[in-house]
PyMOL CGO cylinders between C-alpha atoms (Angstrom):
from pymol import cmd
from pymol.cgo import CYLINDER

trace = [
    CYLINDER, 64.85, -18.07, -9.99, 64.85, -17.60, -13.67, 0.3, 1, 1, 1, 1, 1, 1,
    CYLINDER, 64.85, -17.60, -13.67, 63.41, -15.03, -15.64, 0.3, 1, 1, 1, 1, 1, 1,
    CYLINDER, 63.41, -15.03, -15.64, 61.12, -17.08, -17.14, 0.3, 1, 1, 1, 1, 1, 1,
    CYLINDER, 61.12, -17.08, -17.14, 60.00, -18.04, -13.91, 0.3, 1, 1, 1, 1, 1, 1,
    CYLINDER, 60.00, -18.04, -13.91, 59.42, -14.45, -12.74, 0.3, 1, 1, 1, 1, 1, 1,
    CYLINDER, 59.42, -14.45, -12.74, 57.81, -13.87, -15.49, 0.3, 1, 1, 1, 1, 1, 1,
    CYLINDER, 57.81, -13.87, -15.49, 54.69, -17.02, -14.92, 0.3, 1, 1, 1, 1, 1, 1,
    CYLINDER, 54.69, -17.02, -14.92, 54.92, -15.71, -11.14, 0.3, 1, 1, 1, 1, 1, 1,
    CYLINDER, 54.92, -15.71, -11.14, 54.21, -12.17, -12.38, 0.3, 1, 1, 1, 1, 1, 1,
    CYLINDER, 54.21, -12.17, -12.38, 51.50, -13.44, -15.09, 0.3, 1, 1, 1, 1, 1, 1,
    CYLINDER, 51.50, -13.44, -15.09, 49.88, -15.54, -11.74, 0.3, 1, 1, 1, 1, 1, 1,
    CYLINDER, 49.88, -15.54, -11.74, 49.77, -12.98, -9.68, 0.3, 1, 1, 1, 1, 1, 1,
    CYLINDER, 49.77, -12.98, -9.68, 48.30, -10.25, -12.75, 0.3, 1, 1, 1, 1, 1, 1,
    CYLINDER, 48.30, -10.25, -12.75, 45.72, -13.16, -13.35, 0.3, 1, 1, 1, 1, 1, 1,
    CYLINDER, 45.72, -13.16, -13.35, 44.74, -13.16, -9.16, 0.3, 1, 1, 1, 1, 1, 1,
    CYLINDER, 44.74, -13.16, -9.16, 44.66, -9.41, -9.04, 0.3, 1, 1, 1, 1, 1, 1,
    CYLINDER, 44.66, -9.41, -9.04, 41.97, -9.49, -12.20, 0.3, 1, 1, 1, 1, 1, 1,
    CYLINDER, 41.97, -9.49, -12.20, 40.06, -12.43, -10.79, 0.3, 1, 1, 1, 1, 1, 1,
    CYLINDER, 40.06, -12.43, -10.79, 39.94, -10.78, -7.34, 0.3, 1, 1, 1, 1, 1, 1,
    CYLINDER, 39.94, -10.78, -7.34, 38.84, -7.62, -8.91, 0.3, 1, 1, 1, 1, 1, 1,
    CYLINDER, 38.84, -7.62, -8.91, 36.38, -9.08, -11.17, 0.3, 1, 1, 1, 1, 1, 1,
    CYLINDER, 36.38, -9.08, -11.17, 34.76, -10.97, -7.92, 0.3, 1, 1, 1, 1, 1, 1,
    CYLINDER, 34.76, -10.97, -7.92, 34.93, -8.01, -5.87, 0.3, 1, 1, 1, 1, 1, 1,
    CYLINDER, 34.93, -8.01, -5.87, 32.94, -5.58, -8.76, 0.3, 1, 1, 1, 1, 1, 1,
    CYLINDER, 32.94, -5.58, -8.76, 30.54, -9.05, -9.28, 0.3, 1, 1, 1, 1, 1, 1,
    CYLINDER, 30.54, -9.05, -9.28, 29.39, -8.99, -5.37, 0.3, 1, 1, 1, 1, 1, 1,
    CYLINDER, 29.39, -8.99, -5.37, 29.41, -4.78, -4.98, 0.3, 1, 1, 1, 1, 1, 1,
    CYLINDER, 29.41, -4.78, -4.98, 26.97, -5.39, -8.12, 0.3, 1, 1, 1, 1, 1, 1,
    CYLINDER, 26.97, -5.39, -8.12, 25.37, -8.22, -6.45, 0.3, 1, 1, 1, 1, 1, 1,
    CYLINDER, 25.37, -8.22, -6.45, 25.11, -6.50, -2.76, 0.3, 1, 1, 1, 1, 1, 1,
    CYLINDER, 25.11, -6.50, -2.76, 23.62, -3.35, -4.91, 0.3, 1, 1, 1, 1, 1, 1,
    CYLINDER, 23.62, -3.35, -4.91, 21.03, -5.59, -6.91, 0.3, 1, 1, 1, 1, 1, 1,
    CYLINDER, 21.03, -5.59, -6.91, 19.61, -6.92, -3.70, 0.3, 1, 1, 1, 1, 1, 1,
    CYLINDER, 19.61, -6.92, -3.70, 20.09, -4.03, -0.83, 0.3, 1, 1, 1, 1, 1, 1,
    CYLINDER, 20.09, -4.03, -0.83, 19.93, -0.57, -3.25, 0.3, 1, 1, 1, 1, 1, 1,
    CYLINDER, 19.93, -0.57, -3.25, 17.36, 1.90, -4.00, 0.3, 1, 1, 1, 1, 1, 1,
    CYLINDER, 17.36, 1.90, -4.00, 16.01, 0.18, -6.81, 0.3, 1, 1, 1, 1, 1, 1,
    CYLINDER, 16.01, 0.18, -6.81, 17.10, -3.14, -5.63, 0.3, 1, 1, 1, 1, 1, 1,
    CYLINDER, 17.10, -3.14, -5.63, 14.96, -6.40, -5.34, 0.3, 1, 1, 1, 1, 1, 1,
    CYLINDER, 14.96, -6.40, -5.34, 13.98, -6.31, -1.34, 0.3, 1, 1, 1, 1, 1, 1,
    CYLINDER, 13.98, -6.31, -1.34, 12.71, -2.58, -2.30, 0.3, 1, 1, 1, 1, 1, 1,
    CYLINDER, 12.71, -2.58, -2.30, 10.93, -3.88, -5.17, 0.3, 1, 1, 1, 1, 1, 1,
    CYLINDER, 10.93, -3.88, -5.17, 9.30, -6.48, -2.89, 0.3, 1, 1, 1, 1, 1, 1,
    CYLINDER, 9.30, -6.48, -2.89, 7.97, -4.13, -0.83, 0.3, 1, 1, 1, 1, 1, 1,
    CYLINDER, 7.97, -4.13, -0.83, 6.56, -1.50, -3.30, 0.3, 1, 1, 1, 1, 1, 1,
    CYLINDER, 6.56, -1.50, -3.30, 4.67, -4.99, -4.67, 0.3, 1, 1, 1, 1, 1, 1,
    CYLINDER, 4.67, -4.99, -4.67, 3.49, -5.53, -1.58, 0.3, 1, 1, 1, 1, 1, 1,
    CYLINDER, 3.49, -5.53, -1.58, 2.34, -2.21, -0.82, 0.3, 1, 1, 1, 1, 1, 1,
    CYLINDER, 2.34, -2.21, -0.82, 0.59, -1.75, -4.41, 0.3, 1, 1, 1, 1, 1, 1,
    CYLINDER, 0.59, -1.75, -4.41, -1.37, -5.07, -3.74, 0.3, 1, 1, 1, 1, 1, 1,
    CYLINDER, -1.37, -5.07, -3.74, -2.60, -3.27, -0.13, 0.3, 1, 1, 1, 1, 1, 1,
    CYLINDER, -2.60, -3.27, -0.13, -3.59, 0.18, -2.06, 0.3, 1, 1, 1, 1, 1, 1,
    CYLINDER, -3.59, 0.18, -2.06, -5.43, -2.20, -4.88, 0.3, 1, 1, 1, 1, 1, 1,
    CYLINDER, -5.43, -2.20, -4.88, -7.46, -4.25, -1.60, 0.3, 1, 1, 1, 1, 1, 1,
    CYLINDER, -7.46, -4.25, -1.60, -7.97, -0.70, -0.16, 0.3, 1, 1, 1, 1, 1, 1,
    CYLINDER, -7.97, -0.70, -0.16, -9.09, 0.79, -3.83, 0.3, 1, 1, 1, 1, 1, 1,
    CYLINDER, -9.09, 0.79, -3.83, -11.47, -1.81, -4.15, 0.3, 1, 1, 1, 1, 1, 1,
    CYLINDER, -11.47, -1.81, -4.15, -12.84, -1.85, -0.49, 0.3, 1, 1, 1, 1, 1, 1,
    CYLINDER, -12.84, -1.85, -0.49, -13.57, 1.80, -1.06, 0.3, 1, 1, 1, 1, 1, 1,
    CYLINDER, -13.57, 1.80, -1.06, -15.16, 1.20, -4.73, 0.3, 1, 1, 1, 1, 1, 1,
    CYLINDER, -15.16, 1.20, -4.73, -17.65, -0.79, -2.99, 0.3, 1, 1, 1, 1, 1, 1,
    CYLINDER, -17.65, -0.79, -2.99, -18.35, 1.84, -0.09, 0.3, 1, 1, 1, 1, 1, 1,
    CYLINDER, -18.35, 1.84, -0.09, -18.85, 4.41, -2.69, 0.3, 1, 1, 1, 1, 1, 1,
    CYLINDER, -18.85, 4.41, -2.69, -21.29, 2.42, -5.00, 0.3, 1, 1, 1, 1, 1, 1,
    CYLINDER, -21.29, 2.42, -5.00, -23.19, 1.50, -1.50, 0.3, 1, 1, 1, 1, 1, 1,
    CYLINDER, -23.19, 1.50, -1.50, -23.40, 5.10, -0.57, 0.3, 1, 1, 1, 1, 1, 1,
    CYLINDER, -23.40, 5.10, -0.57, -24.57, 6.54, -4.40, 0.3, 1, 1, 1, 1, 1, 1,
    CYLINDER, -24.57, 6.54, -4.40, -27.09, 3.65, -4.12, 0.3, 1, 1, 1, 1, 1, 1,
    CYLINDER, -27.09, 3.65, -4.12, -28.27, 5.06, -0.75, 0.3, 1, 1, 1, 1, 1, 1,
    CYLINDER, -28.27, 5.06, -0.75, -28.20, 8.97, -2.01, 0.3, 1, 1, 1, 1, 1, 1,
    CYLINDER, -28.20, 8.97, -2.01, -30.31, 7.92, -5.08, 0.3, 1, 1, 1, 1, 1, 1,
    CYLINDER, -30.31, 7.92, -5.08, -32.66, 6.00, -2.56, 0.3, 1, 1, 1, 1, 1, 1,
    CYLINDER, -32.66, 6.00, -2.56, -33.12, 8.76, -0.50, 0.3, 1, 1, 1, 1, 1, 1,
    CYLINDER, -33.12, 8.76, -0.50, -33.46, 11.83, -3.12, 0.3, 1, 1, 1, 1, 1, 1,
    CYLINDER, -33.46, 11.83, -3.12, -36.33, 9.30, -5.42, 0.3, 1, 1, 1, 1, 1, 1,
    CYLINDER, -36.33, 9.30, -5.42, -37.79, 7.83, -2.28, 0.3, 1, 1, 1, 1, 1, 1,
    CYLINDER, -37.79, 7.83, -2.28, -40.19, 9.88, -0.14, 0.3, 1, 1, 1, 1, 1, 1,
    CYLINDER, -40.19, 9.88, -0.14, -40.66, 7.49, 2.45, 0.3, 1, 1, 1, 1, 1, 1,
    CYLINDER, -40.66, 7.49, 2.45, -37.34, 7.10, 2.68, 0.3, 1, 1, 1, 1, 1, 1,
    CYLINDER, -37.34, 7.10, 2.68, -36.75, 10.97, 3.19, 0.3, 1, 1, 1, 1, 1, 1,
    CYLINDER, -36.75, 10.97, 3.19, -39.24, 11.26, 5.52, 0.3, 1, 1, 1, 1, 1, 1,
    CYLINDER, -39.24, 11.26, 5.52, -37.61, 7.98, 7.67, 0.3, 1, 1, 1, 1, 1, 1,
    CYLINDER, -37.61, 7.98, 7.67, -34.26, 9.70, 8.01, 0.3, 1, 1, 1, 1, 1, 1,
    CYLINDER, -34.26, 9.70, 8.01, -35.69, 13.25, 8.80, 0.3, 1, 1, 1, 1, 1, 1,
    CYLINDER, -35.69, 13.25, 8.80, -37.55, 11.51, 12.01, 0.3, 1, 1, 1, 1, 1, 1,
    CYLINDER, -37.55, 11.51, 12.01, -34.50, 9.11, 12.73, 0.3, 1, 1, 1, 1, 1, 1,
    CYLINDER, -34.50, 9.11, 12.73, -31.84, 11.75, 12.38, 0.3, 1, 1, 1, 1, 1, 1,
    CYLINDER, -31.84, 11.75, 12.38, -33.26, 15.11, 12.94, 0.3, 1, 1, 1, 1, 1, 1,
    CYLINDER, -33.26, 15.11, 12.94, -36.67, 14.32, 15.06, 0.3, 1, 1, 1, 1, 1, 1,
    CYLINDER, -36.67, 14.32, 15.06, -38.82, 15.23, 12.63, 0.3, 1, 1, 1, 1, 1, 1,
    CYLINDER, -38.82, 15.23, 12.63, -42.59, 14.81, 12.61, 0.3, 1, 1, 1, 1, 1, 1,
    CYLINDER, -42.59, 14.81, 12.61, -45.64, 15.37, 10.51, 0.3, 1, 1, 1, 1, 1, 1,
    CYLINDER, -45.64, 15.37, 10.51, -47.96, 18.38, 10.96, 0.3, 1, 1, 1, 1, 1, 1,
    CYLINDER, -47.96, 18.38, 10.96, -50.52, 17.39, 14.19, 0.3, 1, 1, 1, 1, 1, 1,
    CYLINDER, -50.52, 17.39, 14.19, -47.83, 15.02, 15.42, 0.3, 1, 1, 1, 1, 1, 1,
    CYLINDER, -47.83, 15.02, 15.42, -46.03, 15.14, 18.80, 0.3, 1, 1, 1, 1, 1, 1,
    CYLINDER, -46.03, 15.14, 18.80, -42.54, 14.50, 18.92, 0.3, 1, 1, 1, 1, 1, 1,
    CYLINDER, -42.54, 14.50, 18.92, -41.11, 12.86, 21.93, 0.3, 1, 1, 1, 1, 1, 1,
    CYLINDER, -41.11, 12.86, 21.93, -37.20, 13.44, 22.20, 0.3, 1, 1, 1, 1, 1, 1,
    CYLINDER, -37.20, 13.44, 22.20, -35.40, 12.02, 25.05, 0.3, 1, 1, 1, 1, 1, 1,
    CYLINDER, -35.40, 12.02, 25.05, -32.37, 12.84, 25.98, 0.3, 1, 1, 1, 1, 1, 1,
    CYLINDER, -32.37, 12.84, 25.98, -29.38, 9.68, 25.88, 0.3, 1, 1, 1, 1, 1, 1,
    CYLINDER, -29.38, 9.68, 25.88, -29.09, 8.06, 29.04, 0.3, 1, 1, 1, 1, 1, 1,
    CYLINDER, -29.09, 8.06, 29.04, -25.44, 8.37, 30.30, 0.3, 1, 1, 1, 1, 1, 1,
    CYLINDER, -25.44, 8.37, 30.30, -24.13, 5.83, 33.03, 0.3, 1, 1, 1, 1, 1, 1,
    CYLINDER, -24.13, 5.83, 33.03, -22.03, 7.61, 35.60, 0.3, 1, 1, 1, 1, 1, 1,
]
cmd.load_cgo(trace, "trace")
């Protein structure tokens, strides 16, 4: 073998070593974009957790408009009042007989 020869055998084998390098970093990068802390799969799942937590935020907004509707009703409304004190708390007007049974339990 000549020298010259060695020397495009050596330059091949330089130019494998760099390209198998350079692959190698490219799918560590690659593996770390997809499968890391910050990496896309992660980044799916945060979405789709957000997206739950903004259904849930909402679902609760509603609740909590229903139930300052109901407060307002109740604190402005005397009938109102008066319908939860005997539903609730068996309450009655003055002269009236209240009637409280006890719940039934099936043995």
């Amino acid at each position: 073998m000549t020298p010259t020869e060695r020397r495009m055998q050596r330059k091949k084998r330089r130019q494998m070593v760099f390209a198998l390098t350079g692959a190698m970093v490219f799918l560590s990068y690659m593996a770390r974009s997809f499968f890391g802390d910050s990496g896309i799969l992660v980044g799916l799942q945060v979405k789709s957790e957000y997206e739950k937590q903004l259904q849930r935020n909402q679902v609760l907004a509603a609740e909590n408009r229903q139930l300052a509707e109901e407060i307002r009703d109740i604190q402005t409304n005397p009938r109102k009042m008066e319908a939860l004190g005997r539903e609730q708390f068996g309450f009655g007007r003055p002269g009236e007989i209240v009637y409280v049974f006890p719940d039934q339990t099936t043995p």
